[in-house]
TIVO-2410 file (N, C-alpha, C; in nm, 3 decimals):
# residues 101
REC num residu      c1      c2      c3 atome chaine
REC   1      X   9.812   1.046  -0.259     N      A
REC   1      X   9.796   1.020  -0.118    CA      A
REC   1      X   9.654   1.057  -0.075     C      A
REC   2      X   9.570   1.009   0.082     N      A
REC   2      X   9.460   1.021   0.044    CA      A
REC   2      X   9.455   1.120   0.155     C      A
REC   3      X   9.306   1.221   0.126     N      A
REC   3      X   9.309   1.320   0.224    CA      A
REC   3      X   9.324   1.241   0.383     C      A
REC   4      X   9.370   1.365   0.428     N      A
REC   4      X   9.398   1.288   0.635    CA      A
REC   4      X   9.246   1.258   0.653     C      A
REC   5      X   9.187   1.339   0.674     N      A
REC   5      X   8.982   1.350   0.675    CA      A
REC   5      X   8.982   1.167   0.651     C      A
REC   6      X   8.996   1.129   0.531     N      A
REC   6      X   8.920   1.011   0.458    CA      A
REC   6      X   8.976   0.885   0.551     C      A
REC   7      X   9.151   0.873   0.584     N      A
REC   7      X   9.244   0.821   0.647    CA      A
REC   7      X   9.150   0.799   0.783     C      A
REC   8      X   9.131   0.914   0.858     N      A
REC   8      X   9.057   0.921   0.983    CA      A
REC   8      X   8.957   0.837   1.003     C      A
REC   9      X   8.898   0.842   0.873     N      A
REC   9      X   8.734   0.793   0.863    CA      A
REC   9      X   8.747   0.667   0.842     C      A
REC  10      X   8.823   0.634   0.773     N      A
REC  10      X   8.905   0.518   0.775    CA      A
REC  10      X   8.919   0.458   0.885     C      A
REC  11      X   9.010   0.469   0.953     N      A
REC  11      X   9.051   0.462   1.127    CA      A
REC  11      X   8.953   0.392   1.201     C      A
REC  12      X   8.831   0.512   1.205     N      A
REC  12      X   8.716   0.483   1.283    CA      A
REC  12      X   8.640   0.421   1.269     C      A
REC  13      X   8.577   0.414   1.121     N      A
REC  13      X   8.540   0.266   1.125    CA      A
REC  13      X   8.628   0.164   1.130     C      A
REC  14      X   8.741   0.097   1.097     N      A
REC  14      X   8.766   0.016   1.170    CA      A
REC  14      X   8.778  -0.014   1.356     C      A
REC  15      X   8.812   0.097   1.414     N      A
REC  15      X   8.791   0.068   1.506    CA      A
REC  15      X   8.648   0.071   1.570     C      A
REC  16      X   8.546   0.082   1.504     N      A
REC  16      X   8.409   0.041   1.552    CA      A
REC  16      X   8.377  -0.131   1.536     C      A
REC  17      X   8.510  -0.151   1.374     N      A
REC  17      X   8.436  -0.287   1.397    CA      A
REC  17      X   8.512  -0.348   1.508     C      A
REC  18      X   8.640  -0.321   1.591     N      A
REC  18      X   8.716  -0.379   1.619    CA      A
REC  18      X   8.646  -0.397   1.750     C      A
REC  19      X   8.556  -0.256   1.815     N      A
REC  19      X   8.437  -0.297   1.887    CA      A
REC  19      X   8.321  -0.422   1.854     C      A
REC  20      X   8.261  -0.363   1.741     N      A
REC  20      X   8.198  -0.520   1.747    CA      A
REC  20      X   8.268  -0.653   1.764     C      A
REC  21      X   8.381  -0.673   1.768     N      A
REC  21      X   8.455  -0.772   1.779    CA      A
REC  21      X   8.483  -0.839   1.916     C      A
REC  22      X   8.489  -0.671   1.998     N      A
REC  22      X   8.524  -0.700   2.123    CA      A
REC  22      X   8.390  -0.771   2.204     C      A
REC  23      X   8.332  -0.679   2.153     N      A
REC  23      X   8.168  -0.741   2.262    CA      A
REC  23      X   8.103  -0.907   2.210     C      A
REC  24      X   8.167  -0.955   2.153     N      A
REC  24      X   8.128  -1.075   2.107    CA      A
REC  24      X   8.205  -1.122   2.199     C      A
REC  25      X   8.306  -1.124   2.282     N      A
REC  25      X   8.396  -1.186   2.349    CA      A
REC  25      X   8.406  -1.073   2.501     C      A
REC  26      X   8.269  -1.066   2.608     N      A
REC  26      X   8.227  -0.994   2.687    CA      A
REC  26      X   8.307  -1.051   2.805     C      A
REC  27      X   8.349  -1.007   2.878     N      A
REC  27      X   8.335  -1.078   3.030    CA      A
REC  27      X   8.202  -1.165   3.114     C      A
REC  28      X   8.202  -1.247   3.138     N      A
REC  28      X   8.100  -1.323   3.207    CA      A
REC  28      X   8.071  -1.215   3.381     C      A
REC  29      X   8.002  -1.147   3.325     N      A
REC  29      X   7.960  -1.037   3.458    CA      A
REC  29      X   7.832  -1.013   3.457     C      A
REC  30      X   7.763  -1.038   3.580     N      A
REC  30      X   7.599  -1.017   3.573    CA      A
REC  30      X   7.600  -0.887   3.631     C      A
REC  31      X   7.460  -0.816   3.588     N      A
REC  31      X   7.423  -0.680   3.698    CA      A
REC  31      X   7.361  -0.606   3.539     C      A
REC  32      X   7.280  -0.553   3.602     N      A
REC  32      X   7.227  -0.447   3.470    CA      A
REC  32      X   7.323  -0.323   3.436     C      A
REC  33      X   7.437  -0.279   3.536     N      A
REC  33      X   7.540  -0.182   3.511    CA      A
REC  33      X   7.592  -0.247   3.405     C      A
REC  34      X   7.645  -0.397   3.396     N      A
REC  34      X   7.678  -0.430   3.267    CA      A
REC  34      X   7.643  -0.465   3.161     C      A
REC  35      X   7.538  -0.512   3.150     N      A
REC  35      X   7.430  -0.539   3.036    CA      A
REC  35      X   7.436  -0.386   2.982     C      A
REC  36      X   7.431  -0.279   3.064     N      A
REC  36      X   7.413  -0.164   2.996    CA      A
REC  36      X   7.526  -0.144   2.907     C      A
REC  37      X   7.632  -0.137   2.987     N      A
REC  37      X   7.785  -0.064   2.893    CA      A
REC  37      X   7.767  -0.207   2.781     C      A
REC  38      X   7.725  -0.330   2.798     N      A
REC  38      X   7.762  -0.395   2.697    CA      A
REC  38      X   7.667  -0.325   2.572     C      A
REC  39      X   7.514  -0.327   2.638     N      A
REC  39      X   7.449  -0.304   2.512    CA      A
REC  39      X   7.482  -0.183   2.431     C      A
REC  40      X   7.561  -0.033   2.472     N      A
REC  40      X   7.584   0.100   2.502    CA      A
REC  40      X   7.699   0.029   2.347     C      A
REC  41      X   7.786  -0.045   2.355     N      A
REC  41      X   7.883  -0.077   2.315    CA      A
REC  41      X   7.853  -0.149   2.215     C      A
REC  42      X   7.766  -0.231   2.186     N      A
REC  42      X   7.690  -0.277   2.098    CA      A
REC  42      X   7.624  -0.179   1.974     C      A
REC  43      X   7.557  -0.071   2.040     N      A
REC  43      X   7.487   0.024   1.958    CA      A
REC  43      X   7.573   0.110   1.853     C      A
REC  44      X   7.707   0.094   1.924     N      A
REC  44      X   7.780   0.209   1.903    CA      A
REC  44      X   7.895   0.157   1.778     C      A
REC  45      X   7.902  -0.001   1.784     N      A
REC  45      X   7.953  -0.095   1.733    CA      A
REC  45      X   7.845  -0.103   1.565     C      A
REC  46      X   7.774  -0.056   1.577     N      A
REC  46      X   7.646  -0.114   1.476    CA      A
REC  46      X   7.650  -0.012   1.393     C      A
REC  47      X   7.723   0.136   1.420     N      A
REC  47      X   7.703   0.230   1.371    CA      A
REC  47      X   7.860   0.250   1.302     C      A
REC  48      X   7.904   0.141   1.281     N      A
REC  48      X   8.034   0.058   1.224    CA      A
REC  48      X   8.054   0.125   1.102     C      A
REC  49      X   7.912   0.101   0.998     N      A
REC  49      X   7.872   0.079   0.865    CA      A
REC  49      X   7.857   0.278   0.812     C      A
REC  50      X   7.783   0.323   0.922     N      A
REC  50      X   7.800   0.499   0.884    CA      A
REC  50      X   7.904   0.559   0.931     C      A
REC  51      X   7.902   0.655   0.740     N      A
REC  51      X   8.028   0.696   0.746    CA      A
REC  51      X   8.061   0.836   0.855     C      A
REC  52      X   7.938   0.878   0.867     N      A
REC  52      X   7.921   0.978   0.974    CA      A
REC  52      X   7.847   0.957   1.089     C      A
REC  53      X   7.995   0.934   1.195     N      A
REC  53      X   7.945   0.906   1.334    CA      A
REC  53      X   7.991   1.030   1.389     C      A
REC  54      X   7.889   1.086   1.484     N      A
REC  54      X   7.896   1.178   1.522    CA      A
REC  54      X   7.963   1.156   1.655     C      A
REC  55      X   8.063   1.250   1.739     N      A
REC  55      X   8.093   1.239   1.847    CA      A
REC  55      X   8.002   1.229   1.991     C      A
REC  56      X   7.927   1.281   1.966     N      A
REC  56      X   7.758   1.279   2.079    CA      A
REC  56      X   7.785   1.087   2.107     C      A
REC  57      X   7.778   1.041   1.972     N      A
REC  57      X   7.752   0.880   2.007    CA      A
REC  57      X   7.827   0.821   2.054     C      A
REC  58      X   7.963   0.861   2.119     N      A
REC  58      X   8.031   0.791   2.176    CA      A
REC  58      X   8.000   0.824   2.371     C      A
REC  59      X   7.894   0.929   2.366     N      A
REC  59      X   7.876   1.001   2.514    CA      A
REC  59      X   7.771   0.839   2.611     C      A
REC  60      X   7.678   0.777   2.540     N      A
REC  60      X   7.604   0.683   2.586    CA      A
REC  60      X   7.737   0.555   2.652     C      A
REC  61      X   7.793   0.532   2.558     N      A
REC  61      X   7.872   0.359   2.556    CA      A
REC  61      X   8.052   0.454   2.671     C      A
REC  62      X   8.071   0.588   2.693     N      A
REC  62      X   8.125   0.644   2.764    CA      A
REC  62      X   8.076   0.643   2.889     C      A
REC  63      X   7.965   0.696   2.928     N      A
REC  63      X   7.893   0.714   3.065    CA      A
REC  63      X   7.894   0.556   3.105     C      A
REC  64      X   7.813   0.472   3.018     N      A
REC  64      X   7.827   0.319   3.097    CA      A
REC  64      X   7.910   0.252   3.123     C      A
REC  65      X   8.011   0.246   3.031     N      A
REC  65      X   8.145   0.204   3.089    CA      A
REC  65      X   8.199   0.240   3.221     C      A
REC  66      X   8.207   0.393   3.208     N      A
REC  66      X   8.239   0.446   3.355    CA      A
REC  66      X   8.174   0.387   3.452     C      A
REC  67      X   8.054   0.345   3.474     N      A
REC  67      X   7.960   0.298   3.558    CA      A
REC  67      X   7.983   0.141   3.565     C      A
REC  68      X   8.009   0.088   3.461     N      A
REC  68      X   8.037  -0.053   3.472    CA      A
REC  68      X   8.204  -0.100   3.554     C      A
REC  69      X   8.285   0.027   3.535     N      A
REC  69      X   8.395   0.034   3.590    CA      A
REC  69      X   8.420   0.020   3.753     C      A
REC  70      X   8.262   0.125   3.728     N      A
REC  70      X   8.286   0.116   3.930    CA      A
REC  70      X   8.209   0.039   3.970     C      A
REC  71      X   8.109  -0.045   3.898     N      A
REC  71      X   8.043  -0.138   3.969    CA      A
REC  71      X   8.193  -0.267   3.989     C      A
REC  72      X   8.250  -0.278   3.873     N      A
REC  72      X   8.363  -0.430   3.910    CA      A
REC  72      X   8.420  -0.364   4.038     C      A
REC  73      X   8.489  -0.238   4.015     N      A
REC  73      X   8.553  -0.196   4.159    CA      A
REC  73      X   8.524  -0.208   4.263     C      A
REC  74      X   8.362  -0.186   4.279     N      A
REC  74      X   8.281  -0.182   4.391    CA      A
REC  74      X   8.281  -0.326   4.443     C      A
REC  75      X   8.248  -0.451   4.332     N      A
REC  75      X   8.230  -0.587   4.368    CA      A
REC  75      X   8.384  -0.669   4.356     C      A
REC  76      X   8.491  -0.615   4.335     N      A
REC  76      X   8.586  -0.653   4.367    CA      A
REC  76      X   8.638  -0.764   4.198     C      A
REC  77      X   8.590  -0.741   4.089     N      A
REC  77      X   8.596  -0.789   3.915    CA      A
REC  77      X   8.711  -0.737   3.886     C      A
REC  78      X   8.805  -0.771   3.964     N      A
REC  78      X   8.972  -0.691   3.877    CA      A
REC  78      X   8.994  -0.698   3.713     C      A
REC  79      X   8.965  -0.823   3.678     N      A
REC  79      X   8.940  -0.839   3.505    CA      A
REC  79      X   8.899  -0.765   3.435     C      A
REC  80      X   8.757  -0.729   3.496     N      A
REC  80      X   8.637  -0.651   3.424    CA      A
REC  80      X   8.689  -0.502   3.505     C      A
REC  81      X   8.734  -0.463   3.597     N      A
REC  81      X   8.792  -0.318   3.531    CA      A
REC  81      X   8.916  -0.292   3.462     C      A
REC  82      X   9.019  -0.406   3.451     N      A
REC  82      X   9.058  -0.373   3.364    CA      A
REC  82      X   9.012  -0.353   3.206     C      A
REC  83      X   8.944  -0.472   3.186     N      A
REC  83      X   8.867  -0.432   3.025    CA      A
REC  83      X   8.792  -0.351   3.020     C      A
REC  84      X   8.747  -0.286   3.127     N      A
REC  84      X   8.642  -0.148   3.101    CA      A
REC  84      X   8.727  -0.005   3.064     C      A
REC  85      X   8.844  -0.028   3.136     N      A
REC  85      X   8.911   0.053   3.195    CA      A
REC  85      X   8.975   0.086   3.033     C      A
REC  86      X   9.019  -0.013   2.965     N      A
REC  86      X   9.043  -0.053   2.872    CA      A
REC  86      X   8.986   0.038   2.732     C      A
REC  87      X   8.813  -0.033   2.752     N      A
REC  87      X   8.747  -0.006   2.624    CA      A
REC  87      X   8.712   0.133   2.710     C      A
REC  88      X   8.709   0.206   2.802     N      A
REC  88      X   8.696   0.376   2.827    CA      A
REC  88      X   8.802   0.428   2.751     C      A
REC  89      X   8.931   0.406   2.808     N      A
REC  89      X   9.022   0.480   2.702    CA      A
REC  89      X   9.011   0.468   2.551     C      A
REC  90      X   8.971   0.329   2.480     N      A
REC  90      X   8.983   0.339   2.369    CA      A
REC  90      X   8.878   0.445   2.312     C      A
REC  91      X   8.718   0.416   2.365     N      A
REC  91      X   8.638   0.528   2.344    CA      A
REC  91      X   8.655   0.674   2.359     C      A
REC  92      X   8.738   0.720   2.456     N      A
REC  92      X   8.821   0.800   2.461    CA      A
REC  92      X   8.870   0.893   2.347     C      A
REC  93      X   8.948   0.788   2.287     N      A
REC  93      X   9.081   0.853   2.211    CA      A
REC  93      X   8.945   0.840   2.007     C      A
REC  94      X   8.857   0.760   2.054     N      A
REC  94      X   8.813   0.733   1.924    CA      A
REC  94      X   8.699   0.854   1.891     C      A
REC  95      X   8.663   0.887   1.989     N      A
REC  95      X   8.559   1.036   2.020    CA      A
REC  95      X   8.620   1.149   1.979     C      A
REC  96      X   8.763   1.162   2.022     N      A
REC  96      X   8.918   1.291   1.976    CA      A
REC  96      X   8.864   1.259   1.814     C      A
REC  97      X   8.896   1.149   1.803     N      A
REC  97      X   8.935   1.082   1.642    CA      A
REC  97      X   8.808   1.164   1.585     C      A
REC  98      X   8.697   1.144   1.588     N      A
REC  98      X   8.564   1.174   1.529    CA      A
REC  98      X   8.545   1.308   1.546     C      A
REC  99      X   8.619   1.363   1.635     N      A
REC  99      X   8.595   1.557   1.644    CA      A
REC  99      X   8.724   1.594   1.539     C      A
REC 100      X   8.802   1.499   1.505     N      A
REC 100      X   8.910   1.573   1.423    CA      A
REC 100      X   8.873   1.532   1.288     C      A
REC 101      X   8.815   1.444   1.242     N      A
REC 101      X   8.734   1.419   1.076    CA      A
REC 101      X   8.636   1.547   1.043     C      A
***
């Protein structure tokens, strides 16, 4: 059986690529609040391939989301906070993931 550690690491990169996956298929939303969380999400997506991602790197593509969250709220993008709302929690739970490897 394989160590939990390796399993984890496992995990996380896939779910980085499952990020790159997502941002290929963005919401159609203008404003530099979103260009940011997209690009934030992008970077973080790229770092797919290393096996050591540090939890710090999920703090950039975290903060913009949040921000991209309240800009849809603010402009009334029910879609786009739900998918923010969305990829926050997943970043979320994938940041836990990377402090427990």
């Amino acid at each position: 059986m394989a160590e939990p550690s390796s399993l984890l690491a496992t995990a996380l990169r896939e779910h980085l690529r499952y990020y790159r996956a997502l941002s290929e298929h963005l919401p159609e939303l203008e404003g530099d609040v979103v260009a940011t969380a997209h690009e934030a999400m992008r970077e973080l997506a790229s770092a797919g391939g290393d096996a050591d991602v540090l939890p710090s790197a999920f703090l950039p593509p975290l903060e913009a989301v949040a921000a991209a969250i309240q800009y849809c709220e603010f402009t009334g993008h029910s879609e786009g906070v739900r998918f923010y709302r969305y990829w926050h929690a997943l970043l979320l739970a994938d940041q836990a993931l990377c402090e427990a490897i």
